[in-house]
C-alpha positions as CSV (number, residue, x, y, z in Angstrom):
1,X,150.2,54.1,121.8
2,X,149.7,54.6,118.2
3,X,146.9,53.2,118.3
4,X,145.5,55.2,120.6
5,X,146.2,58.6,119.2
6,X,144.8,57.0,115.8
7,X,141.4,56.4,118.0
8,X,141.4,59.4,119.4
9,X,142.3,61.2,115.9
10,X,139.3,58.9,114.4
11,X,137.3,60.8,117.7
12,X,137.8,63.8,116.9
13,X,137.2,64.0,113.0
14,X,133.6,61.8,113.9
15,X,133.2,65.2,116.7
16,X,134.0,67.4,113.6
17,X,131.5,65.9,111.0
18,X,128.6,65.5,113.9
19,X,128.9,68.9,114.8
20,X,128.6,69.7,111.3
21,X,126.1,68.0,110.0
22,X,124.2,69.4,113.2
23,X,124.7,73.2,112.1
24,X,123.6,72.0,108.6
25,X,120.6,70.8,110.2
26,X,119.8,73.6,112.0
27,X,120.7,75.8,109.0
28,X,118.2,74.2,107.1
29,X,115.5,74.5,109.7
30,X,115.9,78.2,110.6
31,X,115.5,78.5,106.8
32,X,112.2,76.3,106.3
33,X,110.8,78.4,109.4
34,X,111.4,81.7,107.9
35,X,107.7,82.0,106.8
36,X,105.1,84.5,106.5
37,X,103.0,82.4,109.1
38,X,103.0,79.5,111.6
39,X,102.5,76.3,109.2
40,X,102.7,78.8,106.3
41,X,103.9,77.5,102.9
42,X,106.1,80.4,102.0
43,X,109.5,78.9,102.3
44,X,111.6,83.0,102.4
45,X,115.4,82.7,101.9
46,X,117.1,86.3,103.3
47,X,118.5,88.1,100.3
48,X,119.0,91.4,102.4
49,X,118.5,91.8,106.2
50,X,118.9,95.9,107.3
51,X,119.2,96.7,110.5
52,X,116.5,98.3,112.5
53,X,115.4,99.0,116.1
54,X,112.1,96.7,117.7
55,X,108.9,96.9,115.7
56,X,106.6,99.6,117.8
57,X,102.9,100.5,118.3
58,X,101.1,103.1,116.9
59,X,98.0,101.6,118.5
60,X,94.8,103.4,118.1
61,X,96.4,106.4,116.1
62,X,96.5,107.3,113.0
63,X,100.3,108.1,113.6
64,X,101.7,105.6,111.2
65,X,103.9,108.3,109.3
66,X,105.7,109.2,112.1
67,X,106.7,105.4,113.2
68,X,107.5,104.3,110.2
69,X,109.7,107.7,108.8
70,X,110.9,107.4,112.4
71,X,112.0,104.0,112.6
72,X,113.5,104.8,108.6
73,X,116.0,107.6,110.4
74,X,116.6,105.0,113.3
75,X,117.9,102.7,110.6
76,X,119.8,105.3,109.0
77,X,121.7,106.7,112.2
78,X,122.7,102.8,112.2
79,X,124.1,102.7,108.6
80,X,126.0,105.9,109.2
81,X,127.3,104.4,112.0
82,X,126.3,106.7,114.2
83,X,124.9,104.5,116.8
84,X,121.3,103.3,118.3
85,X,119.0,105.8,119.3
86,X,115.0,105.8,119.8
87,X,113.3,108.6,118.7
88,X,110.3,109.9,119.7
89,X,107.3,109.5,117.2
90,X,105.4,111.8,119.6
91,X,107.5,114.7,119.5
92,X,106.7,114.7,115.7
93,X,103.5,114.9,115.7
94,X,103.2,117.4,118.7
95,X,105.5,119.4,116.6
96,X,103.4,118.8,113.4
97,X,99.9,119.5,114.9
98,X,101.2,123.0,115.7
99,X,102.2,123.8,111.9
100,X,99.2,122.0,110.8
101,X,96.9,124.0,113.0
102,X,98.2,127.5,111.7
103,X,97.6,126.3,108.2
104,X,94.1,124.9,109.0
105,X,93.3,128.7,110.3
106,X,94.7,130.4,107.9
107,X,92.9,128.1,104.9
108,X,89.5,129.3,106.5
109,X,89.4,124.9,107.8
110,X,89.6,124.3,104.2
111,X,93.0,122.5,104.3
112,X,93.5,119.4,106.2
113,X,93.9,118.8,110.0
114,X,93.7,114.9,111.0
115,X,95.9,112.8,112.7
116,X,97.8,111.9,109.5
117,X,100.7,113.1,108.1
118,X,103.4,112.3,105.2
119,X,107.4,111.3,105.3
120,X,107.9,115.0,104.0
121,X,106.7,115.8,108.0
122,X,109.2,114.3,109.4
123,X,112.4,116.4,107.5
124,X,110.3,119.9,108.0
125,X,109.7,119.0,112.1
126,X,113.5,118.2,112.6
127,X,114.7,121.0,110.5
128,X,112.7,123.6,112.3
129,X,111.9,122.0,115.7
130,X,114.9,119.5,116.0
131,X,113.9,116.2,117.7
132,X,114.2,114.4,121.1
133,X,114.7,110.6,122.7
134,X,111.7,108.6,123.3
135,X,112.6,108.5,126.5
136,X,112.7,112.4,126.8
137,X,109.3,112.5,125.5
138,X,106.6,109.3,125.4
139,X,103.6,111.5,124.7
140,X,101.3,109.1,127.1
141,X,100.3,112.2,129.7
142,X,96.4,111.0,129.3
143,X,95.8,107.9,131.3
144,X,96.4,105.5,129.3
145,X,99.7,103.3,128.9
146,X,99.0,103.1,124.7
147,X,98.4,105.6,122.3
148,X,94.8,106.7,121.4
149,X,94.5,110.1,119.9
150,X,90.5,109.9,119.1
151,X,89.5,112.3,122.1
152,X,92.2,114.8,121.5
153,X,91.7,115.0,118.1
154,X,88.2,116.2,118.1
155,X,89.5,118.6,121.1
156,X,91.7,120.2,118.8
157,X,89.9,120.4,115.8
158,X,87.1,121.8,118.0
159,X,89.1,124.7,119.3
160,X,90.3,124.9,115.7
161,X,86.8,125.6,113.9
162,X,86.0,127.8,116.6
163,X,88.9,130.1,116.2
164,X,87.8,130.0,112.3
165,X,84.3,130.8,113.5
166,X,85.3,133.8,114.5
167,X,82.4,135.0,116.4
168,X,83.9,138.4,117.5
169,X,84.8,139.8,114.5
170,X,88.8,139.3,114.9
171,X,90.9,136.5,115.9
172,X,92.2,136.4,118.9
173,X,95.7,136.5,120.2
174,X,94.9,133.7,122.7
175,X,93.7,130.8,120.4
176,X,97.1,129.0,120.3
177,X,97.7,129.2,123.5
178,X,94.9,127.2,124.0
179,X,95.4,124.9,121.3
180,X,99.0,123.9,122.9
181,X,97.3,123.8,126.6
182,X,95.5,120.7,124.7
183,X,98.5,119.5,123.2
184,X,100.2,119.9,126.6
185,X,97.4,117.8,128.2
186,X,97.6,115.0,126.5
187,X,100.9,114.4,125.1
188,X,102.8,116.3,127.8
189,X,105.3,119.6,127.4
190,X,107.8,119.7,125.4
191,X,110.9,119.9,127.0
192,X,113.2,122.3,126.5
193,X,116.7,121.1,128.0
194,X,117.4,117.2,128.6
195,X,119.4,114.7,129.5
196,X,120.6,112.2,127.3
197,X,123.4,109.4,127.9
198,X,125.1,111.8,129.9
199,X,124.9,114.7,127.7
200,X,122.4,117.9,127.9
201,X,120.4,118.7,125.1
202,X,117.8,120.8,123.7
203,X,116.0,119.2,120.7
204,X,117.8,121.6,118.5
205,X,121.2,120.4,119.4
206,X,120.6,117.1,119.7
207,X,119.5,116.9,116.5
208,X,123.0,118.5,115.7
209,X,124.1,115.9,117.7
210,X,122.9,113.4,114.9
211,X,124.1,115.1,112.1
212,X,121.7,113.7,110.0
213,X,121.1,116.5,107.0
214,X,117.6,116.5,105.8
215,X,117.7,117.5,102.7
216,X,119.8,114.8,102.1
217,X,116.3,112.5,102.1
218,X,114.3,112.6,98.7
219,X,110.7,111.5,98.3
220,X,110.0,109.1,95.0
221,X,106.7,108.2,93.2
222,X,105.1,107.3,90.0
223,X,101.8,108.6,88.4
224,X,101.2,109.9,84.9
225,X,99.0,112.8,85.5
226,X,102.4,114.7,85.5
227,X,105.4,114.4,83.4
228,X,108.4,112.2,84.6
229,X,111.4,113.4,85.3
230,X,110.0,116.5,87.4
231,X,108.6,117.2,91.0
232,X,105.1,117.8,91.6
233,X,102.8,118.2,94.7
234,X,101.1,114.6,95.4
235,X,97.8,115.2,95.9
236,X,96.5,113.5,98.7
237,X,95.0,114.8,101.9
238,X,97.2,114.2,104.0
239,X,100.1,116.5,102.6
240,X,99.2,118.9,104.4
241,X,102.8,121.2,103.1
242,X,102.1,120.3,99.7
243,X,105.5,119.3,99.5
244,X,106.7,117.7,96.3
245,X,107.8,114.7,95.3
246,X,110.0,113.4,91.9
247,X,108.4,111.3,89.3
248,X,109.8,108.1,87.9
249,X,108.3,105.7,85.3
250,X,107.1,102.8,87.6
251,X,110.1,100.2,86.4
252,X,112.1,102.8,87.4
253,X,110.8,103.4,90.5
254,X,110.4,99.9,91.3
255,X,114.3,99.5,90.1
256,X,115.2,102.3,92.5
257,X,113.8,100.4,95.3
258,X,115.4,97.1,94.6
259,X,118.6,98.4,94.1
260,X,118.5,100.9,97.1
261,X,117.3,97.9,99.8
262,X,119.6,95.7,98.3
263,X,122.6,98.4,98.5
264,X,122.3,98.3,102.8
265,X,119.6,101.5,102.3
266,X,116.1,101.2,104.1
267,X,113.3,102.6,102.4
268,X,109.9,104.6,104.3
269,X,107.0,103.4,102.2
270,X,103.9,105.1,101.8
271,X,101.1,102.7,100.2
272,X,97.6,101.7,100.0
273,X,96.7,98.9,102.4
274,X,93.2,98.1,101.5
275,X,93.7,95.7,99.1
276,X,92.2,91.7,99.4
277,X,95.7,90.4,99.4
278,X,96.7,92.7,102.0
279,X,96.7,90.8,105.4
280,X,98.8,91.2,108.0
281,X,98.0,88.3,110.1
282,X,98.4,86.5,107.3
283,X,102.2,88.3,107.0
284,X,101.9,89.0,103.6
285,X,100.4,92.1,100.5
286,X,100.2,90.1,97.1
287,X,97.8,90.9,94.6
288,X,96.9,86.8,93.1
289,X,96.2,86.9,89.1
290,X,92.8,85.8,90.7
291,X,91.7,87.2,93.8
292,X,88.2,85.1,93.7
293,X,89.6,82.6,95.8
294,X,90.2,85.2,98.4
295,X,87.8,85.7,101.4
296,X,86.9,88.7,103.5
297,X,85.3,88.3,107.1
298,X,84.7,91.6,109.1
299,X,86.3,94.6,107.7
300,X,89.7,96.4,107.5
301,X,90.5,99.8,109.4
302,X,93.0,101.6,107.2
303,X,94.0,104.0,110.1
304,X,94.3,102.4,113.3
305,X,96.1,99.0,113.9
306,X,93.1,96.3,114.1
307,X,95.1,94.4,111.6
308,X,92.5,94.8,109.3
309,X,89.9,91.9,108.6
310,X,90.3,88.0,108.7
311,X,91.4,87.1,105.2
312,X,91.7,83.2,103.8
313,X,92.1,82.0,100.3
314,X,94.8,79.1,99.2
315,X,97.7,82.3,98.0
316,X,97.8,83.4,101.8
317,X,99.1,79.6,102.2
318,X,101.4,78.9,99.3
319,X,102.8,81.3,96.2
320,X,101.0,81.4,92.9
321,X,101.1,83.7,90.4
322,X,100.4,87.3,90.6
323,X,98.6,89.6,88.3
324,X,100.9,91.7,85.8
325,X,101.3,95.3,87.2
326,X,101.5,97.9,84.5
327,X,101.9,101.5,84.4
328,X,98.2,102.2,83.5
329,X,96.9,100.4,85.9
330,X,98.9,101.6,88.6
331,X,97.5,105.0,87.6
332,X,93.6,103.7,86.7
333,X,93.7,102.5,90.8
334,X,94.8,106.3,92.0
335,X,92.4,108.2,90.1
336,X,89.7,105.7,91.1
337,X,90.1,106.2,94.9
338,X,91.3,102.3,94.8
339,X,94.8,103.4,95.7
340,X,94.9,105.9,98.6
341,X,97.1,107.4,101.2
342,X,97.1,104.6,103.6
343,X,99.9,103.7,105.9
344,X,103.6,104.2,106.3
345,X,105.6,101.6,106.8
346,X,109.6,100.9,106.5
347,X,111.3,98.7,104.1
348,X,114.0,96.8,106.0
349,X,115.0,93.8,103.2
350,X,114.6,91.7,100.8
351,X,113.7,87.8,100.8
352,X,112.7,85.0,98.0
353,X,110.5,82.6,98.0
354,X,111.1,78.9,97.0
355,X,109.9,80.0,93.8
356,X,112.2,82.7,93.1
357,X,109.6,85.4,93.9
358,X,110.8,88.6,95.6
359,X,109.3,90.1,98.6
360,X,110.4,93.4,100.4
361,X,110.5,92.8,104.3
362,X,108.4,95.4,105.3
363,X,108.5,96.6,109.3
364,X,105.2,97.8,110.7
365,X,103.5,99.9,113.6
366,X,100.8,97.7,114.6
367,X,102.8,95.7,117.6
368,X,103.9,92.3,117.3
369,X,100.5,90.5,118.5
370,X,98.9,90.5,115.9
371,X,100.7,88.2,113.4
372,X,103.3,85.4,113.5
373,X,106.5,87.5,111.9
374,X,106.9,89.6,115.0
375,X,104.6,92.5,113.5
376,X,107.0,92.6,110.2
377,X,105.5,90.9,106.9
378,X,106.1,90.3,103.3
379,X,105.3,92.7,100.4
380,X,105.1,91.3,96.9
381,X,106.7,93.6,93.9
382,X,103.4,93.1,92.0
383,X,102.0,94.7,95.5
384,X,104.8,97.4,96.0
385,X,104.6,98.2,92.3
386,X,100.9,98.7,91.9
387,X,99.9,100.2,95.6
388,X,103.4,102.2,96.4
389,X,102.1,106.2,97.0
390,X,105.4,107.1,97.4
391,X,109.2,106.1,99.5
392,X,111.5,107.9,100.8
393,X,114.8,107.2,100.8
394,X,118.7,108.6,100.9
395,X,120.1,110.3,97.9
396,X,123.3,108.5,98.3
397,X,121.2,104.9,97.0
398,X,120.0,107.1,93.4
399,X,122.2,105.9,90.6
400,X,124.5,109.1,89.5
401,X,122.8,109.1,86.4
402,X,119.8,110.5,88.3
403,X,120.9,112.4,90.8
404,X,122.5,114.5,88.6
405,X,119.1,114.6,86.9
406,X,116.9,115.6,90.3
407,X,119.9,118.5,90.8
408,X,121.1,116.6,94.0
């Protein structure tokens, strides 16, 4: 008898230590295939994972600012704790082409009127428009079961530069009628009363419903053609309100972004996507201390989500070093038209590679076809820190210091 419970004691202890050097195992290989591609040599250990809703598909649009600020608020309505919802990117820009079609008119078709947009859009839109469920508004009323915006643009702009025309003598009172018959068209009315989870809403009271407060969201960047510490008016095309944003020496800035991500806050990230070491299929933005190993085949599309050109070279396989960002050359690369207004995108984490190198996990809009990181990849801080436009992010992540600074 005794020793049979001593066998069966010695059984279960060998169960214990086989089961557990199985899960070590298995531990080790979920964390040698966290990579930014199949057979890839970047070996990412998860620093900070954030939790956000599928990665979506902006397809052929040049929509980006509203899926990523979008899927930013998504995240955010998780860390408050106030549940899963998915919001509809299309209701944002419907919303936004109205606002940026009175401006247009008004500038004489001096100002801009495209299919872009900035974070600040997203705050202004909920604030005066509210905001609806995806599934109370998809925006697909055109035939097609993706998004491709090229045919109604050049409706709408067309209607637009006739109304400017103004080959009567007067404007007419019937001109934005017509422009939101287009609108209506294409992306579908907007409704006015829906139901949501049981609940009736208009898009004004469900986005009570949220309780989200929009001026709670703050817009960072860093350039020295103005002086830190103060707002000023980025000056790209596609901010179209010439709304501001504040100005932060770029360690700070880069600091701010760590800290936030690494605090539970997500980040929207506005940033130039043109670069050599930008390739998504490869899952990865670095900028290697020398790019002349890089190659280019085909050529990138900075507004619609071809994933860009086919990009090789030996960094896209395994980390090396990276050039040293500074200040001035941050600022050389904007005032050279070598950093632009490219894409929004969403910070979601933070990873290291088996070389101690930091990477931000950023979440795209392009689908998840088109790379092997389920349409995330991996942004370098040389990359964030020279090609960031700007982030936005919640005022609760600033250090006091600061927000007593920015008046918030």
């Amino acid at each position: 008898m005794y020793f049979a419970t001593l066998m069966n004691k010695f059984s279960f202890i060998s169960a214990i230590l086989v089961s557990s050097l199985f899960l070590f195992q298995y531990q080790l290989k979920a964390q040698d295939t966290l990579r930014n591609k199949k057979d890839g040599n970047y070996i990412f250990t998860i620093k900070k994972d954030i939790e956000a809703n599928e990665v979506q598909n902006q397809n052929r649009t040049g929509t980006c600012w509203s899926f990523s600020a979008l899927s930013f608020m998504e995240s955010e309505l998780m860390r408050m704790g106030k549940g899963t919802h998915k919001l509809s990117e299309m209701y944002i820009v419907r919303k936004a082409y109205e606002d940026k079609a009175e401006n247009y008119v008004r500038m004489h078709g001096t100002a801009n009127f495209s299919q872009g947009g900035a974070f600040h859009d997203i705050p202004h839109v909920i604030k005066k428009y509210g905001i609806v469920p995806q599934e109370a508004y998809k925006g697909l009323d055109y035939g097609l079961d993706k998004h491709n915006h090229s045919e109604m643009e050049a409706a709408l702009k067309g209607i637009l530069d006739a109304v400017i025309a103004n080959k009567q003598g007067h404007l007419t009172t019937s001109w934005e009628k017509a422009f939101n018959a287009v609108l209506d068209a294409y992306l579908g009315a907007v409704p006015t009363n829906f139901t949501y989870k049981g609940a009736s809403y208009t898009p004004m009271s469900f986005a009570k419903s949220l309780d989200m407060n929009m001026d709670d969201y703050v817009i960072i960047t860093s350039f020295t053609h103005h002086p830190f510490y103060t707002n000023f008016v980025l000056e790209v095309p596609d901010n179209w309100i010439w709304a501001s944003a504040y100005n932060l020496p770029m360690d700070e800035m880069m600091s701010l972004m760590r800290s936030s991500v690494m605090s539970g806050y997500s980040i929207g990230w506005a940033a130039d996507v043109s670069e050599k070491g930008f390739s998504f299929k490869n899952g990865l933005a670095i900028v290697p201390k020398n790019d002349e190993d890089l190659k280019v085949k085909g050529k990138d599309n900075k507004h619609f989500n071809d994933a860009g050109a086919d990009k090789s070279g030996s960094q896209f396989d395994s980390p090396g070093k990276e050039l040293e960002i500074t200040q001035e050359l941050r600022q050389l690369g904007f005032d050279n038209y070598l950093t632009t207004d490219d894409h929004g995108m969403h910070f979601t984490g933070i990873v290291s590679d088996q070389l101690g190198n930091e990477y931000f996990i950023v979440k795209n809009s392009w689908g998840t076809d088109h790379n092997d990181c389920d349409g995330y990849f991996y942004a370098s801080m040389p990359y964030v820190a020279y090609k960031t436009m700007n982030f936005m992010v919640h005022k609760d992540a600033l250090p006091k210091s600061l927000k007593k600074t920015m008046g918030n």
